[in-house]
N, C-alpha and C positions, 0 to 999 in steps of 0.2 A: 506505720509511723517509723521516721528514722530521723536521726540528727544527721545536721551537714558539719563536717568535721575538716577541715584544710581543702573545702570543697570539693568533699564528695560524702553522697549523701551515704551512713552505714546502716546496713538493717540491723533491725532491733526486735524482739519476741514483741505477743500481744502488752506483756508490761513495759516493756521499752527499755528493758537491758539489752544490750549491745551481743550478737551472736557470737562476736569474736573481742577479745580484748585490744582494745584503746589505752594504751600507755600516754598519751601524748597531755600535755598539761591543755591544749585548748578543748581537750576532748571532757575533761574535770567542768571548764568554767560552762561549757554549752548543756551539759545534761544538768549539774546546776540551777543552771540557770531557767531550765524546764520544770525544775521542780522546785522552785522559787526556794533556795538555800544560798544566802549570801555565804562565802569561803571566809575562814579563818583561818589563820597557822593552826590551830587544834586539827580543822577540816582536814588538813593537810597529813597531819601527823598523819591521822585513821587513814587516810585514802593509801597513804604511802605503806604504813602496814598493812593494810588489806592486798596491795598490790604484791610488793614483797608475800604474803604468803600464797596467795595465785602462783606464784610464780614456783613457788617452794614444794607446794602441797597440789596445784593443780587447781586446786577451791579455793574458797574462801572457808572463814570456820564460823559456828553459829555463834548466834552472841553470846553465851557463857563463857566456850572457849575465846571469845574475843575479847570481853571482858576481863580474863585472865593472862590474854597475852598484850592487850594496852597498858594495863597497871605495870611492867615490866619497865615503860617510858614514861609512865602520869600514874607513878605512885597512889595517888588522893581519888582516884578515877570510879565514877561508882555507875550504876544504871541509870539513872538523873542525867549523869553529864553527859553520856554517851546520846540518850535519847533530846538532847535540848537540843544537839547537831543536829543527828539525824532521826526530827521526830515520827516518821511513817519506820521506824526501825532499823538501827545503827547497822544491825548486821548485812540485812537486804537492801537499803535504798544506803549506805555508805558506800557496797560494794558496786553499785549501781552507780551513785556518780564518779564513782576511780574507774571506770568505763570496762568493767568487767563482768561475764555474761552473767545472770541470775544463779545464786544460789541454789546446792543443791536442799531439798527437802525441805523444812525452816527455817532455813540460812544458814546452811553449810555443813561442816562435819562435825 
């Protein structure tokens, strides 16, 4: 399985994260759209922090520490809201549609 992305098709693991990071916003709206999550500015916020610390940390971080580093931008931010986005698991299917390879262990560090 792989997504076609500014047409060309990228590989992806047996789960269908992307081996290599996709920055690019069509790459957001196509695995998305794979995994039937209509986009939100919320969606956005998360992908954007998730991406920002890939990029900082090398990973992504699991959801506790994800949870503690969103509340930094959404105050009000609880495990409810995170999981109504991304209900198969904000930490691994968030970082998955910001087109970023699969977290490590249960979703990150």
């Amino acid at each position: 399985m792989g997504y076609v992305i500014g047409g060309v098709e990228l590989e992806t693991d047996a789960d269908g994260y992307l081996l290599e990071p996709d920055y690019s916003e069509e790459a957001v709206h196509v695995i998305a759209a794979a995994d039937n999550i209509e986009l939100t500015p919320r969606h956005w916020e998360i992908i954007n922090y998730l991406r920002d610390e890939y990029r900082e940390q090398g990973h992504t971080p699991n959801f506790r520490n994800m949870l503690k580093g969103v509340s930094e931008f959404w105050p009000d931010v609880d495990s409810k809201a995170l999981y109504d986005l991304f209900p198969l698991g904000p930490a691994k299917q968030g970082a998955k549609i910001a087109g970023l390879p699969q977290p490590y262990g249960k979703g990150g560090y």
